[in-house]
DRENKETI-171263 format. One record per residue (C-alpha): x, y, z. Coordinates in steps of 0.1 Angstrom, whole numbers. Last residue first. Layout:
+-------+-------+-------+
|     x |     y |     z |
+-------+-------+-------+
|     X |     Y |     Z |
...
+-------+-------+-------+
***
This chain:
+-------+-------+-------+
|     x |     y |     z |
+-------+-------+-------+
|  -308 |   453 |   366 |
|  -278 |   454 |   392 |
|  -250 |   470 |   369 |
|  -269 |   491 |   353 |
|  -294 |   505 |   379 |
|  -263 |   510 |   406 |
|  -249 |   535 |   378 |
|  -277 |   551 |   371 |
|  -283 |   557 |   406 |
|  -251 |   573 |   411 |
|  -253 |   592 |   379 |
|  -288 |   609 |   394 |
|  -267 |   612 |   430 |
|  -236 |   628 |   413 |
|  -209 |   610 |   407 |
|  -173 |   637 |   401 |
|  -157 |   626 |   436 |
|  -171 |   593 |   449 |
|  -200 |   599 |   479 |
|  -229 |   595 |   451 |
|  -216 |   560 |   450 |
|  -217 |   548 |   482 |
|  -253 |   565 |   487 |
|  -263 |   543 |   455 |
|  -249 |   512 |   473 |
|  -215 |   497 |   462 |
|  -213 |   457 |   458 |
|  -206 |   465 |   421 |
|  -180 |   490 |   424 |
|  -161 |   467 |   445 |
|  -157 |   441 |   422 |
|  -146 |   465 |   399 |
|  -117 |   477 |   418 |
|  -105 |   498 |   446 |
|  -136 |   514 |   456 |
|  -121 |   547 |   456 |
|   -99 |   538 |   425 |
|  -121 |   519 |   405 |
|  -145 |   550 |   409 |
|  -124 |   574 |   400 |
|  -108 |   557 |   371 |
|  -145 |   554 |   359 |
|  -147 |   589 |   362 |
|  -119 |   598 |   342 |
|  -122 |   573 |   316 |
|  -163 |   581 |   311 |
|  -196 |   576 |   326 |
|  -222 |   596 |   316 |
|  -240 |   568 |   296 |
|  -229 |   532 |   316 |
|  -211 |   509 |   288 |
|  -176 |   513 |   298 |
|  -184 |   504 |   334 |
|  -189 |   470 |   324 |
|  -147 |   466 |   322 |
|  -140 |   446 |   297 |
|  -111 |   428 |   306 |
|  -139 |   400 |   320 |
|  -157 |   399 |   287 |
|  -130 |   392 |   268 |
|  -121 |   361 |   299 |
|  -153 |   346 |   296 |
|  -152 |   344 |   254 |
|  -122 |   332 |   255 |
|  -130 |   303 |   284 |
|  -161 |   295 |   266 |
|  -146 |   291 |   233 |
|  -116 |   267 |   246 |
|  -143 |   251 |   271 |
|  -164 |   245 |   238 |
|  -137 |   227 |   216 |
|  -124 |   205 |   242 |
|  -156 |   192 |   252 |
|  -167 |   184 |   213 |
|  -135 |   166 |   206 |
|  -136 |   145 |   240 |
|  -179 |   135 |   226 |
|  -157 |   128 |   187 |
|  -133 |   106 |   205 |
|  -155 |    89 |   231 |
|  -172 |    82 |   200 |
|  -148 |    68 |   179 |
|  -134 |    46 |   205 |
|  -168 |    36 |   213 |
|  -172 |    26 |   179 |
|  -136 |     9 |   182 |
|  -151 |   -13 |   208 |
|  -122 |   -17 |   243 |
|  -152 |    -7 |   269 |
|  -177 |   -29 |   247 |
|  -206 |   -16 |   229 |
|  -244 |   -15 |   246 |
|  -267 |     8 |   230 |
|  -295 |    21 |   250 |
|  -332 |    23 |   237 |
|  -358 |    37 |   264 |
|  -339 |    75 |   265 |
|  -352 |    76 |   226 |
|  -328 |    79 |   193 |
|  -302 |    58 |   208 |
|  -291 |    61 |   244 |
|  -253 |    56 |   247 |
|  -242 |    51 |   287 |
|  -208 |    57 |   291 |
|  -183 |    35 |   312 |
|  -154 |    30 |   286 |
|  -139 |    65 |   304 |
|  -149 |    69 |   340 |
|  -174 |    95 |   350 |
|  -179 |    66 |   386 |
|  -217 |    67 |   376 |
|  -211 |    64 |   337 |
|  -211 |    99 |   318 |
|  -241 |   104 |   292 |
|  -238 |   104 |   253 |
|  -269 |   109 |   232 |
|  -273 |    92 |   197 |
|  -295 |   108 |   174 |
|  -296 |    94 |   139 |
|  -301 |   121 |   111 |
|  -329 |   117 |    85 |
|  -359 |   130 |   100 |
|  -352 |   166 |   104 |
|  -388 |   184 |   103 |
|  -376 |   212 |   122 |
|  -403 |   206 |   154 |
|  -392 |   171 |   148 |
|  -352 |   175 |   154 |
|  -355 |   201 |   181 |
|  -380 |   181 |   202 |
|  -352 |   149 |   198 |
|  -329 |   177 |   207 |
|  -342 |   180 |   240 |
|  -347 |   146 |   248 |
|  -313 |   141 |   244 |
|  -304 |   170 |   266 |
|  -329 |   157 |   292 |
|  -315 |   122 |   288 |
|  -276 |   129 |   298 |
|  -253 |   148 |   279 |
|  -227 |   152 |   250 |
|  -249 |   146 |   223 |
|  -237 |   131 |   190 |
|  -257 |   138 |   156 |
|  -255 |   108 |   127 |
|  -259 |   114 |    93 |
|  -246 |   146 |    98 |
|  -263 |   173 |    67 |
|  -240 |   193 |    47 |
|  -255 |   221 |    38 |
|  -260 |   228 |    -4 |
|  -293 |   244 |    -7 |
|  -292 |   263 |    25 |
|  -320 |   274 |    44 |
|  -324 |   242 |    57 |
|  -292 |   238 |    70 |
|  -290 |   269 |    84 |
|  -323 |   262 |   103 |
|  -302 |   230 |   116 |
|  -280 |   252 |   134 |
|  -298 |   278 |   150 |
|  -323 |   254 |   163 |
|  -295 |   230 |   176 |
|  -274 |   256 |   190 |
|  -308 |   273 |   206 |
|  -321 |   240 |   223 |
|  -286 |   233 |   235 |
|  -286 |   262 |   260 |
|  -323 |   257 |   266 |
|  -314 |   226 |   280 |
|  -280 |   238 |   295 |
|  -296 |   261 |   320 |
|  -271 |   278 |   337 |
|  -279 |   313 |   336 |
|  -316 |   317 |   323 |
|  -316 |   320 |   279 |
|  -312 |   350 |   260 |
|  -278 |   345 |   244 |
|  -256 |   312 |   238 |
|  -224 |   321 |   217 |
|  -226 |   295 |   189 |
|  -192 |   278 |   182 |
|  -186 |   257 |   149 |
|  -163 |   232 |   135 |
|  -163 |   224 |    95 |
|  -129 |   237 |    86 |
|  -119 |   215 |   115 |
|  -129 |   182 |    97 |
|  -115 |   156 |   122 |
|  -109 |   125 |   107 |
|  -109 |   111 |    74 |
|  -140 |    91 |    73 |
|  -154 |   122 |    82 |
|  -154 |   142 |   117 |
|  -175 |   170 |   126 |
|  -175 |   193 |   163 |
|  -202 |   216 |   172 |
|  -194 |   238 |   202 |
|  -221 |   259 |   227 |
|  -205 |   289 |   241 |
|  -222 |   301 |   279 |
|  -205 |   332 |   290 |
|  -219 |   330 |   318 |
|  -246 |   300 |   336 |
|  -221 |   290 |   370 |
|  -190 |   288 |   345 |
|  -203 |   278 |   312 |
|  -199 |   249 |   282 |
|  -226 |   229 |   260 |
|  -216 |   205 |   237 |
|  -228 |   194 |   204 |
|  -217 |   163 |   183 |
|  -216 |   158 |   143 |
|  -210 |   127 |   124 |
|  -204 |   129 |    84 |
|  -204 |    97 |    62 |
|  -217 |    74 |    79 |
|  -209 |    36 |    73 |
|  -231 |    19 |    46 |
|  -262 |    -4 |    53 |
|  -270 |     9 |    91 |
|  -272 |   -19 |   116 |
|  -265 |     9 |   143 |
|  -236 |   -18 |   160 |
|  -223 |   -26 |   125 |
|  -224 |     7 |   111 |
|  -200 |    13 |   144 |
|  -180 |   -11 |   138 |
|  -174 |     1 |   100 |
|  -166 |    37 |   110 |
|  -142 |    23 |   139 |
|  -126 |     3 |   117 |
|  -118 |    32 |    86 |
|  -103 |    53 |   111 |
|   -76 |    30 |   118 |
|   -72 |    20 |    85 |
|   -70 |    57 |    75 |
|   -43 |    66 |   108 |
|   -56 |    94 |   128 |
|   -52 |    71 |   161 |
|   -16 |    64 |   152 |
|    -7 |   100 |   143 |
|   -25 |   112 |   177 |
|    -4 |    87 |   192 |
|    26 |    94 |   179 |
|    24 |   135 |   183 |
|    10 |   127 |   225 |
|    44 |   106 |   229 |
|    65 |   131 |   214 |
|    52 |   157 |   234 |
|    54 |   139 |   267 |
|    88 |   130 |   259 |
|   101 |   168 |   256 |
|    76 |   178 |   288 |
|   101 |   154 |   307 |
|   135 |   165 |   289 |
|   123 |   199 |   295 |
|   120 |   188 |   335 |
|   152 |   170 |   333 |
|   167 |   208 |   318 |
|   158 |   224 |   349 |
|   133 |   207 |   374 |
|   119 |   171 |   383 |
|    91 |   161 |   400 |
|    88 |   124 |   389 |
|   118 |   106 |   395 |
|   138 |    69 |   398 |
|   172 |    71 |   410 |
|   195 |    43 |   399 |
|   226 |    38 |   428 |
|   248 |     9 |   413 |
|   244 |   -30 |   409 |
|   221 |   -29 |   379 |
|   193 |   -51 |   392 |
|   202 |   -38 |   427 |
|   199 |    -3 |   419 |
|   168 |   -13 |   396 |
|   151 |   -33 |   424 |
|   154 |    -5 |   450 |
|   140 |    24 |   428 |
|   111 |     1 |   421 |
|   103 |    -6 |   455 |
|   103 |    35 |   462 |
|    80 |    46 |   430 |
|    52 |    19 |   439 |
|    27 |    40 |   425 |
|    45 |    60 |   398 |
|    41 |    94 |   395 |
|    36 |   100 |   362 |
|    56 |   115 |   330 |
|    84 |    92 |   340 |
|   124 |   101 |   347 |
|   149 |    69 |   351 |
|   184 |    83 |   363 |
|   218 |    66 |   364 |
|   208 |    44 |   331 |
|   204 |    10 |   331 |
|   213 |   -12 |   304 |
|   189 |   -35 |   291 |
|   180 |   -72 |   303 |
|   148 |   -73 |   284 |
|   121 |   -86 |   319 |
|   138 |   -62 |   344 |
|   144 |   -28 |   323 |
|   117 |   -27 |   298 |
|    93 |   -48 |   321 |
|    97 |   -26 |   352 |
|    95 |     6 |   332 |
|    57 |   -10 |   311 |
|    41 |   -18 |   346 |
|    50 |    11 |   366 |
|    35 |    28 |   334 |
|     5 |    11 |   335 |
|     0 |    18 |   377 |
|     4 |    55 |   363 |
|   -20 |    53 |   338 |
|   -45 |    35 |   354 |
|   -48 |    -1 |   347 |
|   -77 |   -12 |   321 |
|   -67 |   -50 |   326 |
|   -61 |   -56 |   289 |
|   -44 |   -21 |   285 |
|   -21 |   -33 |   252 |
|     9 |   -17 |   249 |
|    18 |     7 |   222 |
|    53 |    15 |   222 |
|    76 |    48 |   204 |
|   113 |    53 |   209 |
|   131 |    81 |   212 |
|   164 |    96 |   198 |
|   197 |    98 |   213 |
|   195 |   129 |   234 |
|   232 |   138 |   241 |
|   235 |   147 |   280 |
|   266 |   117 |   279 |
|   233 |    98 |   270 |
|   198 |   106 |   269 |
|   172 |    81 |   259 |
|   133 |    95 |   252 |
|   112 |    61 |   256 |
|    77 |    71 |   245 |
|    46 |    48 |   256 |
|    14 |    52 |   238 |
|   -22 |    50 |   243 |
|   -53 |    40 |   220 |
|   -90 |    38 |   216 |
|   -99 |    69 |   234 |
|   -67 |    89 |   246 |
|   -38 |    77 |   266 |
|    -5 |    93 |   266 |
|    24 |    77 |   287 |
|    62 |    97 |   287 |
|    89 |    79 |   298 |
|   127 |    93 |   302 |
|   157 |    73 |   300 |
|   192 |    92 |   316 |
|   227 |    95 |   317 |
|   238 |   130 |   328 |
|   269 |   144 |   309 |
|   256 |   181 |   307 |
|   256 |   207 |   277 |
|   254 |   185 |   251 |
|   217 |   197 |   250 |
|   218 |   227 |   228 |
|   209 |   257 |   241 |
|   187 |   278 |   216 |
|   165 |   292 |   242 |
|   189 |   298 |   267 |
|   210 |   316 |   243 |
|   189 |   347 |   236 |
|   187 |   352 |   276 |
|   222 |   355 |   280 |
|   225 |   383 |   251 |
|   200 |   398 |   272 |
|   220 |   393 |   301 |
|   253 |   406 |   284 |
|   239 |   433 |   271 |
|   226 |   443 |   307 |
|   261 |   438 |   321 |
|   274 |   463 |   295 |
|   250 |   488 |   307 |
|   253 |   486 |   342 |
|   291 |   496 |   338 |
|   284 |   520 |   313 |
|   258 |   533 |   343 |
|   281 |   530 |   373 |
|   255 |   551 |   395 |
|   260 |   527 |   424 |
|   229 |   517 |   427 |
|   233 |   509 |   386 |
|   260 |   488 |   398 |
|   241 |   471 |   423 |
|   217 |   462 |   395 |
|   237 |   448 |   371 |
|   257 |   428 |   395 |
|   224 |   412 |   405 |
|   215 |   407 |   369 |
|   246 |   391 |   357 |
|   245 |   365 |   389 |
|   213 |   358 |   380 |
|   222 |   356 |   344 |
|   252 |   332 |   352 |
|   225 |   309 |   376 |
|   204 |   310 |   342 |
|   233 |   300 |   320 |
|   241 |   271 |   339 |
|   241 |   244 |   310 |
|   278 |   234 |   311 |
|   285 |   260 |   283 |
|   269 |   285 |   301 |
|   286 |   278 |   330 |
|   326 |   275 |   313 |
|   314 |   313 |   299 |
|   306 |   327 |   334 |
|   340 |   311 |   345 |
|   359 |   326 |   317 |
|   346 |   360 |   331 |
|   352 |   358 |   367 |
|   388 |   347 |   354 |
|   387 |   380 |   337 |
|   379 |   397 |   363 |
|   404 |   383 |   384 |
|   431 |   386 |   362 |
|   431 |   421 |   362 |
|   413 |   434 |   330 |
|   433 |   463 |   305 |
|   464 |   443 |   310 |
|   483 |   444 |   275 |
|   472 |   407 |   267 |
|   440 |   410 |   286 |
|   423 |   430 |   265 |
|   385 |   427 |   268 |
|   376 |   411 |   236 |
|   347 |   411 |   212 |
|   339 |   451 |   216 |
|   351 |   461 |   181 |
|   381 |   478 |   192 |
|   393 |   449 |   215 |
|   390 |   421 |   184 |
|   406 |   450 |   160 |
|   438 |   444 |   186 |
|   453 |   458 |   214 |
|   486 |   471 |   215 |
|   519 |   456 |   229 |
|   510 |   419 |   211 |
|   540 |   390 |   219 |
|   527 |   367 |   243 |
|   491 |   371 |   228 |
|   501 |   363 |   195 |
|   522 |   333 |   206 |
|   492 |   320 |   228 |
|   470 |   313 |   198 |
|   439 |   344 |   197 |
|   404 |   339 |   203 |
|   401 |   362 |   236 |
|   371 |   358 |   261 |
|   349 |   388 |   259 |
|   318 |   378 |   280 |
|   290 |   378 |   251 |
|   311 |   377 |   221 |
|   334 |   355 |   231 |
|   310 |   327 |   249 |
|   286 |   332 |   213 |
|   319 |   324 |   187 |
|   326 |   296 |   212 |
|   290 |   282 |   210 |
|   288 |   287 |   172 |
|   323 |   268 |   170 |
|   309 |   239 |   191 |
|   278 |   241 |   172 |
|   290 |   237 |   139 |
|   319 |   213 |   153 |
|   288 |   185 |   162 |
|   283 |   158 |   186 |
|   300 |   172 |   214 |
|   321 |   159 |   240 |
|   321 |   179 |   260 |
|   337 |   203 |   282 |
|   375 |   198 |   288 |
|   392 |   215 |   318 |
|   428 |   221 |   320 |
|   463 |   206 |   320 |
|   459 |   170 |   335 |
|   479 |   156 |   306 |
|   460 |   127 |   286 |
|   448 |   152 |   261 |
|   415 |   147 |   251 |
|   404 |   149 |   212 |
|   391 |   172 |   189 |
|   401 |   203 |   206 |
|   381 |   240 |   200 |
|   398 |   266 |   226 |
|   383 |   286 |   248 |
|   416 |   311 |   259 |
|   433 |   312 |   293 |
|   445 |   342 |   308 |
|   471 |   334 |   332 |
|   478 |   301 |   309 |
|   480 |   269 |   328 |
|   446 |   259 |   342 |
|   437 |   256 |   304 |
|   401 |   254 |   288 |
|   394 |   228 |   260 |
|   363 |   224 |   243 |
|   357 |   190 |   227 |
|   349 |   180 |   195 |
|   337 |   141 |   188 |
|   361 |   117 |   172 |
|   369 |   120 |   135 |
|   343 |    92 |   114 |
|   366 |    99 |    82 |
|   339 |    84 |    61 |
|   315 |   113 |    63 |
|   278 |   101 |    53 |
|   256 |   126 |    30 |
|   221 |   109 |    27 |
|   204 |    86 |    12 |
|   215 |    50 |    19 |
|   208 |    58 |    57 |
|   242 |    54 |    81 |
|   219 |    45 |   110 |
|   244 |    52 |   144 |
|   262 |    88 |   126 |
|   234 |    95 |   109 |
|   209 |    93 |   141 |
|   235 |   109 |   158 |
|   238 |   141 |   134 |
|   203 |   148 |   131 |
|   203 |   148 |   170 |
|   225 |   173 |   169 |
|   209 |   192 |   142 |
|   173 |   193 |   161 |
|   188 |   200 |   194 |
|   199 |   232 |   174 |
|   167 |   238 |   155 |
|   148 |   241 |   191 |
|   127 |   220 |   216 |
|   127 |   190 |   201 |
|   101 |   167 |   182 |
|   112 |   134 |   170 |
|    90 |   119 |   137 |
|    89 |    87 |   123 |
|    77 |    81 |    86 |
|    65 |    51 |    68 |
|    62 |    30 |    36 |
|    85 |    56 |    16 |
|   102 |    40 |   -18 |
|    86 |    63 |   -42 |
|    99 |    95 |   -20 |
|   134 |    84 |   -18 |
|   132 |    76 |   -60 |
|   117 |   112 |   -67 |
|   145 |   131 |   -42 |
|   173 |   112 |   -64 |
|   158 |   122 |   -95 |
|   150 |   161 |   -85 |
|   115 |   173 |   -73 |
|    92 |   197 |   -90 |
|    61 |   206 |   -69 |
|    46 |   189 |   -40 |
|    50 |   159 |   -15 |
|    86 |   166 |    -4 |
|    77 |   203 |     5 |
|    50 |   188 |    27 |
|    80 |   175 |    53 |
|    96 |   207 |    55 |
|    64 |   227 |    60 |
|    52 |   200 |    89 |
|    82 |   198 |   107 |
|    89 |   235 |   110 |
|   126 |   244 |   119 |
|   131 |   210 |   103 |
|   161 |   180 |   103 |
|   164 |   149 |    87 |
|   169 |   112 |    83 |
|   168 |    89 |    53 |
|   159 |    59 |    42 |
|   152 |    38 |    76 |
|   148 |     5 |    70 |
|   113 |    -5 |    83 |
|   107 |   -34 |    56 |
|    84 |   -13 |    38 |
|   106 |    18 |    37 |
|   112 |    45 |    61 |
|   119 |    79 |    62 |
|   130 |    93 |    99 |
|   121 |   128 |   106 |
|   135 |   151 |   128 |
|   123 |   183 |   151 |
|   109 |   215 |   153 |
|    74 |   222 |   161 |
|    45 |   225 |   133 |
|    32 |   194 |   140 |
|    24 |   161 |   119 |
|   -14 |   153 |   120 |
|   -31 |   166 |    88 |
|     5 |   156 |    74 |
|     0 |   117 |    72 |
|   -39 |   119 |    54 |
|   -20 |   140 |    27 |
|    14 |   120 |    24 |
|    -8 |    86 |    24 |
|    22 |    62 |    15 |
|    15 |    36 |   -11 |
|     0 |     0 |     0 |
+-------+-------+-------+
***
């Protein structure tokens, strides 16, 4: 079976990261890097390609995609994956030179960064590293010298210079070859640069900002103002940092669950290089939770395979028996292995990292035609219909205590979600809270639009996300409109709200249809009902919090900026401007006692 580009990119994201080409026997083909996954990756599916780029994309069964936090960790991993796959198509270096290093020495008086491709037996200085690629250990050097003024020159030129050179003039060194910084400062420098390089560039902007400040205090303003280039500079870098920045060891597991399908991603980190991750669908036979599933699945991988352990196991849940687990790995592997949650800094991106990847596969897996194409054709079978539906539609109602009630309409096709297709219907004139009425009104508005227009597109089946007074409600919709051709199929919450526990009620609240917690109907459904929920609390919770920055004080005749500033300001806020009495009111400089009782009459009825 060809490749489905079209059906593949509706679910590939828009975050940087690599791609792994793959043909029908899973070898990988090539492997890449993107700013924008989804822009690169489209690029190969349209307009004039060369030979070599044709015959790649004629072989493609599969692709695998690795999100990262930036371009850089992109590239670096780009490079691993290269360096441990060797895919027919791309560029591979035969020389195989051992990773770059960067070398500071404990020797010089005013030691330089220096770029070393191997590690010197003598115990002369520091090496940071190893890193995966020259391009960013130059980069990263070119940044440390620019941002703290660490010199570039070979120790010959500085031994012998009596003048500075164009590096001082143009503010990219500070001169220490004809004394202009005292060792100490520019040791306090070089250190600043080893941090950022070892991944502490937010304890060095701190520090940066602290010195900033008390020389500011201390009216050294060219001082101030060379330490506040630096932070910002500072700040610039920690979002491009790349990750071979510390030498932890570590596996990190990431579980996302969603109707019909979950996923296990295995992020590995090695020498603080991420290696890649790994994708794993395990079956859920005993419906575990998701962190008792995860205990489950770390055990297994490590215990039951024989793998190597790392020094630190990090998981997207807490697991349940965290402690007992911690023990059997350390004596499994005959060292200390810590096993975490709650973790901070660069584990915690490494965390949210996985997470993301996991959530991308899955929604790829779940959006998958074949998949797709199941749960349509189950769910014919369980309604008895002739042909699987076409279009299905579900409504949703969403509020906080009755305002800014939004009402959502979610599709999906054969192909998924049709998002051009979704609507939102801002619920007006109806008592606060009442989510019969609520739905009454989205229905109404909705199906009139279809019968007013020639070309609608009708649902063959309609999905409501309630109990039987909302299906019962619709039901009324449906005949007083005349609609007799669209299913109705409500969807109410099980006692315990537990996922695989619904209750279905088709067409009437007497007729329930019974499908299996693991049936890819209900799959589909629980999808579609999720879908719905999502989509309303997103349009409630915008259109709550535009009409809670607008102040309702704007819409009172009489009262304009000045005197609504007064009155924020004596009552000290909207809120209590609103709990005011008229007398309160009048007593506000500028309200007069007819404005005062307008006031009170507007915003209490």
């Amino acid at each position: 079976m060809s490749f489905d580009a079209k059906h593949f990119l509706k679910t590939v994201s828009e975050a940087p990261g690599v791609y792994r080409m793959q043909d029908d026997q899973g070898n990988v083909l090539y492997v890449g890097k993107a700013k924008r996954l989804k822009a690169r990756l489209a690029s190969y599916f349209r307009g004039a390609l060369n030979t070599k780029t044709q015959a790649l994309v004629a072989r493609i069964a599969d692709i695998q995609v690795t999100i990262t936090r930036s371009e850089t960790e992109a590239l670096l991993l780009e490079q691993t994956l290269i360096k441990e796959l060797r895919p027919p198509y791309n560029i591979l270096l035969r020389d195989d030179k051992s990773y770059p290093y960067v070398f500071a020495s404990d020797r010089h008086p005013y030691p330089a960064l220096e770029f070393k491709r191997a590690r010197s037996k003598r115990n002369d200085g520091r090496y940071l590293g190893p890193y995966t690629s020259s391009n960013a250990v130059r980069e990263s050097l070119a940044l440390m010298q620019k941002i703290f003024r660490i010199r570039n020159c070979e120790d010959t030129v500085f031994a012998h210079r009596t003048r500075p050179c164009l590096q001082y003039q143009i503010g990219r060194c500070s001169a220490p070859c004809v004394d202009y910084i005292s060792q100490e400062d520019y040791r306090r420098d070089l250190e600043h640069a080893v941090m950022c390089l070892e991944g502490k560039s937010e304890q060095v902007t701190n520090q940066l900002t602290a010195a900033m400040e008390a020389a500011s205090h201390a009216l050294d303003f060219e001082e101030a103002a060379r330490l506040r280039d630096q932070v910002q500079h500072l700040r610039r870098l920690q979002e491009r940092q790349v990750v071979d920045t510390d030498a932890s060891d570590a596996d990190i597991f990431a579980l996302a669950e969603r109707p019909g399908g979950l996923c296990v991603s295995v992020l590995t980190v090695r020498q603080g290089r991420m290696l890649g991750a790994r994708h794993h669908t395990p079956e859920n036979g005993l419906d575990l939770t998701p962190d008792e599933l995860l205990g489950e699945f770390v055990s297994q991988y490590y215990l039951g395979q024989g793998r190597e352990l790392p020094a630190e196991v990090i998981t997207s849940h807490a697991l349940p028996d965290n402690d007992i687990l911690q023990a059997a790995l350390s004596e499994h592997a005959g060292k200390r292995i810590r096993v975490a949650h709650q973790v901070r800094g660069y584990r915690a991106q490494w965390q949210q990292l996985a997470i993301t990847n996991a959530e991308q596969y899955l929604g790829t897996q779940l959006a998958n035609r074949s998949q797709l194409s199941k749960r349509f054709e189950t769910l014919r079978s369980a309604l008895g219909m002739e042909q699987p539906p076409h279009r299905l539609e579900c409504f949703d109602i969403s509020h906080s205590h009755g305002e800014a009630t939004v009402a959502s309409c979610v599709v999906f096709d054969q192909e998924g979600p049709v998002k051009s297709d979704y609507r939102r219907f801002n619920i007006e004139g109806v008592a606060a809270g009442d989510d019969y009425a609520a739905m009454r009104q989205a229905l109404t508005r909705r199906f009139k639009r279809l019968q007013q227009q020639e070309d609608g597109k009708r649902p063959d089946i309609l999905l409501i996300d309630g109990g039987k007074g909302q299906l019962n409600m619709a039901r009324e919709v449906l005949q007083e409109l005349g609609v007799t051709d669209v299913r109705l199929i409500g969807v109410a919450k099980g006692t315990t709200r537990k996922a695989g526990l619904e209750t279905l009620f088709l067409e009437t609240v007497d007729n329930t249809l019974s499908l299996e917690s693991g049936s890819p109907a209900l799959h589909l459904i629980q999808h579609i009902r999720d879908e719905a929920h999502r989509f309303a609390i997103t349009g409630h919770r915008q259109r709550r919090d535009k009409a809670r920055r607008t102040s309702t004080l704007q819409d009172i005749p009489g009262v304009g900026p000045k005197r609504r500033r007064e009155l924020l300001k004596f009552f000290g806020g909207l809120q209590g401007v609103r709990h005011a009495t008229r007398d309160e009111l009048a007593r506000v400089p500028g309200i007069s006692a007819s404005l005062a009782a307008s006031i009170h009459q507007a915003l209490h009825g």
